[in-house]
C-alpha positions as CSV (number, residue, x, y, z in Angstrom):
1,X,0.0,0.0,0.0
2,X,1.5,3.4,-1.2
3,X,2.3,6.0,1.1
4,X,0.1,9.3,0.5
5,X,2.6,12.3,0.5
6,X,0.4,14.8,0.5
7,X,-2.2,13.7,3.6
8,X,-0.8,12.3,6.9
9,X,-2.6,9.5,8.4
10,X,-4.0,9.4,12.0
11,X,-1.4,7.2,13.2
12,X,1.2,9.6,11.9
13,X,-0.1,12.4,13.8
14,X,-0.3,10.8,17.0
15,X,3.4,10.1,16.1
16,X,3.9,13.6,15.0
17,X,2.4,15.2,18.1
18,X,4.4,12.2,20.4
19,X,7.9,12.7,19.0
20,X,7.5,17.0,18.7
21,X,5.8,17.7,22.1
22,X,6.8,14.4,24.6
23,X,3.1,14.2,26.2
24,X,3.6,13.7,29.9
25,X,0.1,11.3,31.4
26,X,-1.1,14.6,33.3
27,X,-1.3,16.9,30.4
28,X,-5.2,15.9,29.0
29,X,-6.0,18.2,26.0
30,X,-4.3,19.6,22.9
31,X,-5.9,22.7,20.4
32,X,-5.2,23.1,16.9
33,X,-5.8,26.9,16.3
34,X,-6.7,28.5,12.7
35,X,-7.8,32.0,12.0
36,X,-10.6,33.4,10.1
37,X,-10.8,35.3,6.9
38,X,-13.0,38.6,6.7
39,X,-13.8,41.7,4.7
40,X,-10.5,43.2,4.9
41,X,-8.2,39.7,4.6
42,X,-10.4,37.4,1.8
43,X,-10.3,33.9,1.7
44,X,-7.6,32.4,-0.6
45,X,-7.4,28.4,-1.6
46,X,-4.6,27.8,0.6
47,X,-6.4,29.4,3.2
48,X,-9.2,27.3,3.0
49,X,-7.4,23.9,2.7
50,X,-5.6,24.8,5.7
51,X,-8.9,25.1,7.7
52,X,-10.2,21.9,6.1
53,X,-6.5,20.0,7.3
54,X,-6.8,21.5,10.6
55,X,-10.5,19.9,10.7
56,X,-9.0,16.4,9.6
57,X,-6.3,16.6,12.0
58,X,-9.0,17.0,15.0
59,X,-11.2,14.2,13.2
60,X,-8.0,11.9,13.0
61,X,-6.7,12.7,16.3
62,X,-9.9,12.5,18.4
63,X,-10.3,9.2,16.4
64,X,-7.4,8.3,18.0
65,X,-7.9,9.3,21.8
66,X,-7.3,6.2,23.5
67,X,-3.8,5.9,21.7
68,X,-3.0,9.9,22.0
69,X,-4.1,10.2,25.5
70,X,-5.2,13.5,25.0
71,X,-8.3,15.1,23.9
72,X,-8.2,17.4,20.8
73,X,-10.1,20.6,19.9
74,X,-10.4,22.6,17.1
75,X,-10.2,26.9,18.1
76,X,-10.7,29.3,16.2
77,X,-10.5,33.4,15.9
78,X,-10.5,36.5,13.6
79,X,-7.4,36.6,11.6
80,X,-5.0,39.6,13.1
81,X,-4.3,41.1,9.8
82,X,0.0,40.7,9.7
83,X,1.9,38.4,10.4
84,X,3.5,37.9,14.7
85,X,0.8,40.9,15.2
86,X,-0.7,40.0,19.3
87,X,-3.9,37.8,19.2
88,X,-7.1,38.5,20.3
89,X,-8.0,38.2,23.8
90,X,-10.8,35.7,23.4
91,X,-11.8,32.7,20.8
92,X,-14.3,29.9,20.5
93,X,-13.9,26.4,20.7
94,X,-15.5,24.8,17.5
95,X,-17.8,22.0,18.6
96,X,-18.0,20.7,14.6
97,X,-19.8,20.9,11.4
98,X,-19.1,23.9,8.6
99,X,-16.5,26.6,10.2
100,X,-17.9,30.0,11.2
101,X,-17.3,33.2,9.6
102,X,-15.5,35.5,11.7
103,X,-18.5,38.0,11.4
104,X,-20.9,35.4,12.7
105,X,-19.0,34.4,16.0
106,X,-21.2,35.1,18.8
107,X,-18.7,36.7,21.7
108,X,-21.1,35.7,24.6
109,X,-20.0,32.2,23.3
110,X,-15.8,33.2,23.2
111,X,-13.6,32.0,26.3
112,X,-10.3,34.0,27.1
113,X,-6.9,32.9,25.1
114,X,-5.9,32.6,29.3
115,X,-8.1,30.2,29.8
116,X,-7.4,28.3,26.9
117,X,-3.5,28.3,27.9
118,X,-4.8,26.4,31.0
119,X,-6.8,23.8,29.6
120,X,-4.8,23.0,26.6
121,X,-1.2,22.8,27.4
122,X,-0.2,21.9,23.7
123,X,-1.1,24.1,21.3
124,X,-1.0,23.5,17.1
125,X,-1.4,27.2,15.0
126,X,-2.5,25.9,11.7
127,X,-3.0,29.8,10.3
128,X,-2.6,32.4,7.4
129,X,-0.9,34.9,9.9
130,X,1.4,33.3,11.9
131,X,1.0,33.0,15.7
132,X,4.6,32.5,16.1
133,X,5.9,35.6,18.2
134,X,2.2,35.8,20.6
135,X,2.8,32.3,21.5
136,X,6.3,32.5,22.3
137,X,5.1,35.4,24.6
138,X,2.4,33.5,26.2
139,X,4.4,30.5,26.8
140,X,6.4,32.8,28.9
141,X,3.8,33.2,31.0
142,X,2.0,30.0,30.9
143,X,2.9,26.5,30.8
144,X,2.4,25.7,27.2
145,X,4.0,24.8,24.5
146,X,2.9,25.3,20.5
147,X,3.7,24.6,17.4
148,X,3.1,27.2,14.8
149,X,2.9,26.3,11.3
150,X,1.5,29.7,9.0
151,X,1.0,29.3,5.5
152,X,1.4,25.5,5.5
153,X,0.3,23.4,2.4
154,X,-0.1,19.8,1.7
155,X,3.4,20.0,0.0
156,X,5.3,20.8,2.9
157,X,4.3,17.0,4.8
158,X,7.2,15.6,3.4
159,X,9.7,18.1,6.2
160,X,7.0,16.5,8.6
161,X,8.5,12.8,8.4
162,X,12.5,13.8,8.5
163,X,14.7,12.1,10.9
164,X,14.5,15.3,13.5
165,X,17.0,13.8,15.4
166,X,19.0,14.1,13.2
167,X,17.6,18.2,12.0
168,X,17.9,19.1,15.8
169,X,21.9,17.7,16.3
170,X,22.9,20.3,13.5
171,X,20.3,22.9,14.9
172,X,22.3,22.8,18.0
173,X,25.8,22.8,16.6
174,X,24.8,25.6,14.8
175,X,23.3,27.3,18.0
176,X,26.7,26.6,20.2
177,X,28.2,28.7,17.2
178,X,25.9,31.4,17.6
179,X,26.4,31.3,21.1
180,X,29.9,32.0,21.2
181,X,30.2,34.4,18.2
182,X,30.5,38.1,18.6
183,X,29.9,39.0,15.3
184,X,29.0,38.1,11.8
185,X,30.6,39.2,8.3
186,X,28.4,38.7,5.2
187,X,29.8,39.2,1.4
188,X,26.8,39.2,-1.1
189,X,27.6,39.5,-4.9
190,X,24.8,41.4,-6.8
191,X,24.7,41.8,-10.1
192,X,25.5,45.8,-9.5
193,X,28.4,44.8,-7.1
194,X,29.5,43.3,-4.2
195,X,27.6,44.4,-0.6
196,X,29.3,43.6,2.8
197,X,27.1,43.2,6.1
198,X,28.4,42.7,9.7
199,X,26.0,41.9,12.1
200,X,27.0,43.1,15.6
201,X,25.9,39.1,18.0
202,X,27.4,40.7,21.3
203,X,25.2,40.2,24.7
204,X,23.2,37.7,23.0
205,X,23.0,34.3,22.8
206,X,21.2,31.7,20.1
207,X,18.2,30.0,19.4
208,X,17.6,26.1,18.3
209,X,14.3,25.0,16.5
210,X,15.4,21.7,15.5
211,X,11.4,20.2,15.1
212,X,11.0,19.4,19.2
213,X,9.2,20.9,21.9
214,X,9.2,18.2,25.2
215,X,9.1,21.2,27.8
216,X,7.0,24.1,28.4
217,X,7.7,27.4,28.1
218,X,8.4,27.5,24.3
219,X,6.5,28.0,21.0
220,X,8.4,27.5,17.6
221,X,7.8,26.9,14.2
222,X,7.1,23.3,12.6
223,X,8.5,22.2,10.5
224,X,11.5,23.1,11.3
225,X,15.4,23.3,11.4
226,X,17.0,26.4,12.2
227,X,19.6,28.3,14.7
228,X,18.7,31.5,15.0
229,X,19.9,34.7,16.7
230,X,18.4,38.2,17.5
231,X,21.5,40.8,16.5
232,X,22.1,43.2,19.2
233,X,20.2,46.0,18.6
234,X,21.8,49.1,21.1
235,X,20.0,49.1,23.8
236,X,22.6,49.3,26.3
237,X,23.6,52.4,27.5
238,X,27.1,54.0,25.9
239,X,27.3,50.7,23.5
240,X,25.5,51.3,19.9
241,X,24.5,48.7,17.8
242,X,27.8,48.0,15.5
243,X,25.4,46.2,13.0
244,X,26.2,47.5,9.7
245,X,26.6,47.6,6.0
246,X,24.7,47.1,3.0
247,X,22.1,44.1,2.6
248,X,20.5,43.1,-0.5
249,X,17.2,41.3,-1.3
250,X,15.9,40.2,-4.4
251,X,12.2,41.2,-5.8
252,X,11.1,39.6,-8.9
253,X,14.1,40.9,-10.6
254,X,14.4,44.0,-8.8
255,X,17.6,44.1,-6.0
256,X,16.5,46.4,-2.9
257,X,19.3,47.7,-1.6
258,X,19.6,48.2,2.1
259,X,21.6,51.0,4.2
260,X,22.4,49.4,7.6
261,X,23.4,51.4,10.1
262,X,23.1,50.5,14.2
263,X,21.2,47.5,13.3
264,X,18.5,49.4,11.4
265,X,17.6,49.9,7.9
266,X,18.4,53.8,7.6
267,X,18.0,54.2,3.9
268,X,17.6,52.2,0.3
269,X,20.5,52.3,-1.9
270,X,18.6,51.3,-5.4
271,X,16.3,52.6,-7.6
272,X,13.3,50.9,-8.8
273,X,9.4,50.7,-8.2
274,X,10.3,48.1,-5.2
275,X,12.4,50.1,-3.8
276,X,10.3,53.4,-3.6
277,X,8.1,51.3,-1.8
278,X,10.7,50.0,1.0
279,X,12.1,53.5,1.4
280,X,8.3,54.6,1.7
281,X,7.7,51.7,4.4
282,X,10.9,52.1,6.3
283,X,10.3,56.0,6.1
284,X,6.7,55.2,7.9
285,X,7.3,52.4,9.8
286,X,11.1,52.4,10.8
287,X,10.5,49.8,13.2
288,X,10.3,47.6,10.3
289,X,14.0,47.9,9.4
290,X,15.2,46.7,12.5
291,X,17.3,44.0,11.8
292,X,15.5,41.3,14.0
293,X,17.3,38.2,13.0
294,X,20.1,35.9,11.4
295,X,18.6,32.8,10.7
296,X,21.0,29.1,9.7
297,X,18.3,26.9,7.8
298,X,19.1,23.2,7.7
299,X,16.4,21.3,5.4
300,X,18.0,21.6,2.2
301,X,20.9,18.9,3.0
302,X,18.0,16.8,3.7
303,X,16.2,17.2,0.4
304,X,13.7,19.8,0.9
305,X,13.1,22.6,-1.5
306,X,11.7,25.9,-1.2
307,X,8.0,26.4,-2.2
308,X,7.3,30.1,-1.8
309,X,5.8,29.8,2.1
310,X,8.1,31.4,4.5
311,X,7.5,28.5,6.6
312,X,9.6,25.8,5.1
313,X,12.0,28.2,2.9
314,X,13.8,29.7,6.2
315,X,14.5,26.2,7.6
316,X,16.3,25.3,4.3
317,X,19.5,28.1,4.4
318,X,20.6,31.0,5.6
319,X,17.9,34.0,6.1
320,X,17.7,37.4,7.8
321,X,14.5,39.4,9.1
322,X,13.5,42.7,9.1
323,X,10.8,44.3,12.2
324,X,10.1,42.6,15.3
325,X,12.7,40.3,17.5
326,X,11.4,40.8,21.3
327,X,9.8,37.3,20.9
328,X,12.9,36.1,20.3
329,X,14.5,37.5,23.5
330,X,15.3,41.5,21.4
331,X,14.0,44.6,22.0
332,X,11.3,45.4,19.3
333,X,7.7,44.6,20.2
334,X,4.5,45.6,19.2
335,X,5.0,49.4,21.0
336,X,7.6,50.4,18.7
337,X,5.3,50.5,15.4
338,X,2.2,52.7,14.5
339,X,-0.4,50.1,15.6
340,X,-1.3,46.7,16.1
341,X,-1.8,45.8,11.9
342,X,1.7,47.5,11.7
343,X,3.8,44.5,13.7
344,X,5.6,42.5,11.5
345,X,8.6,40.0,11.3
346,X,9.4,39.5,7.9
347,X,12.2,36.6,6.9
348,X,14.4,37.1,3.7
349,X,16.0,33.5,2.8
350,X,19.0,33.5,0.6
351,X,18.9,30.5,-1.1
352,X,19.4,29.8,-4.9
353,X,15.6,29.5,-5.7
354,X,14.5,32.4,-3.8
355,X,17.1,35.1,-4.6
356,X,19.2,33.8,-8.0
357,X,20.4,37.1,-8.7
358,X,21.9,37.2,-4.6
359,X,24.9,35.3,-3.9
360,X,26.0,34.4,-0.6
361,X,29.8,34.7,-1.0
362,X,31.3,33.7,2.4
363,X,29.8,34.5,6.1
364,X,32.1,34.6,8.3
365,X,31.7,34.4,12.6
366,X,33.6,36.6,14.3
367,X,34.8,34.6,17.8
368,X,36.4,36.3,21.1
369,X,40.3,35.9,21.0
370,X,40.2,33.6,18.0
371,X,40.4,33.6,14.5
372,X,36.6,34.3,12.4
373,X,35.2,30.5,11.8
374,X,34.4,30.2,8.1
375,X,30.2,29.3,8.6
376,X,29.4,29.7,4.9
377,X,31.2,30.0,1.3
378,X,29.1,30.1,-2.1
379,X,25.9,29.5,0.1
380,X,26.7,26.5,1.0
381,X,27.8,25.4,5.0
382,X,31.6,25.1,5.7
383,X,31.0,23.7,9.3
384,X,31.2,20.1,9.4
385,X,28.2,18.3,10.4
């Protein structure tokens, strides 16, 4: 009997949900969360598949109680209009048949996201927008853990069945690099010329999402397959941000060209109709050019290509985001920029298939007392694994 790649079956999700979160006998319920289209975010196909997986995945799993151990319920919420933007303070617990419209939800019917955290210690975010930096803040202040997976498709399953042992013992290698590195030197080769980045890492330390979450207290992205690191971003008296350079990212065929200064997108270098309309952004929202992470992607050794979702394409190579990092242990939350809609954390992944034009030259990390450890050269990983 053939394997379908494109639907998981109820005993892989039980194993899916086993093998990412660890279930411990006291912990009695799990949520899988989606958001809700309206007038001002439409419905899209991918949208609406995700909904219907999200329904399956209750169906399967509740099938499945007596092997899981857990109850499962599907919640759901008005979409928050951007992506990491805070979630609303209440949602409703879907008790089955056709989904609601997020018009039609009754709030004498809603119970508080608090109450939820207590009832529902694990936590699935099957949604457009993703949930990623809320959660990571709730889970500070609740015992909870949650996977977030925005944007995910049927294609991306196959990054659900790697061997994450193996994904997390390079995530962590990667991290202990991080960890120790005090800085980071970036050539990119355009095709108007060379740009150099160095991203100031002091006072901070790095990140693993290697596809397992056994304790509470955290929320990360699955799949997954990253190290990850917030540059430091000045806020220590008498010590700027020494995070600077010039960082390029390919639109369509047009090159935006960043001006970095103290860790923040100050100006655009290029000319084109993209970038008029990152000057215009960073000139209204500068918040947005905070540069809020380096990210080290590990899925393409294993296979995996890019498919134009965010979510898979930054676990696959090098990437580096733009706006908010405070969920990630930075500085830049939601009261830095205009309004709620506003929040953003945007990931640019410099892979061949996302950014041809953008060659990663060599990155280099800068270590205390030591010579610079060579991390990447022609986009490709130098470090032994």
């Amino acid at each position: 009997m053939s394997q379908n790649l494109d639907a998981l079956t109820g005993a892989e999700l039980v194993a899916l949900v086993r093998r990412v979160f660890q279930p411990q006998p006291e912990e009695k319920a799990l949520a899988i969360l989606v958001d809700l289209p309206d007038a001002k975010v439409l419905d899209d196909s991918n949208w609406a598949a995700r909904r219907d997986m999200a329904q399956a995945w209750v169906a399967e799993l509740s099938a499945r109680r007596e092997d899981l151990g857990m109850d499962t319920h599907l919640v759901v919420y008005p979409n928050v209009h951007t992506n990491n933007g805070d979630l609303p303070e209440r949602a409703w617990l879907h008790t089955g048949g056709p989904l609601p419209e997020a018009a039609s939800l009754d709030p004498s019917t809603s119970v508080p996201l608090a109450e939820l955290y207590a009832t529902h210690p694990i936590l699935i975010a099957l949604t457009k927008f993703s949930a990623t930096a809320p959660l990571k803040m709730a889970a500070k202040k609740h015992p909870i853990r949650a996977a977030t997976m925005p944007g995910f498709r049927a294609d991306m399953i196959p990054a659900l069945r790697l061997d994450y042992t193996e994904v997390n013992r390079r995530v962590e290698l990667l991290k202990g690099l991080l960890d120790r590195a005090e800085g980071a030197d970036f050539r990119f080769d355009t095709p108007a010329g060379p740009c150099d980045l160095h991203l100031d890492l002091r006072h901070r330390q790095g990140h693993a999402s290697g596809g397992l979450l056994p304790r509470p207290g955290v929320a990360g992205n699955l799949p997954s397959g990253e190290a990850y690191i917030v540059p430091y971003e000045g806020e220590r008296e008498g010590d700027p941000s020494r995070t600077a350079g010039v960082m390029p990212v390919q639109f369509g065929p047009e090159i935006v060209r960043y001006r970095i200064e103290g860790n923040q997108a100050r100006e655009v270098l290029s000319q084109g109709p993209k970038s008029e309309e990152e000057a215009a952004l960073l000139r209204k929202e500068p918040a947005y050019g905070n540069l809020a992470e380096l990210g080290l992607g590990v899925l393409a050794a294993f296979g995996i290509k890019p498919i134009g979702e965010i979510l898979l394409d930054e676990k696959l190579g090098l990437h580096l985001a733009f706006g908010r990092s405070d969920h990630f242990g930075g500085q830049v939350g939601p009261a830095q920029f205009s309004g709620p809609e506003a929040v953003i954390h945007i990931d640019r992944v410099y892979v061949p298939e996302t950014q041809p034009e953008v060659k990663v030259v060599a990155v280099d990390l800068q270590m205390p007392g030591a010579a610079a450890v060579p991390l990447m050269r022609n986009g490709e990983y130098s470090v032994g694994f």
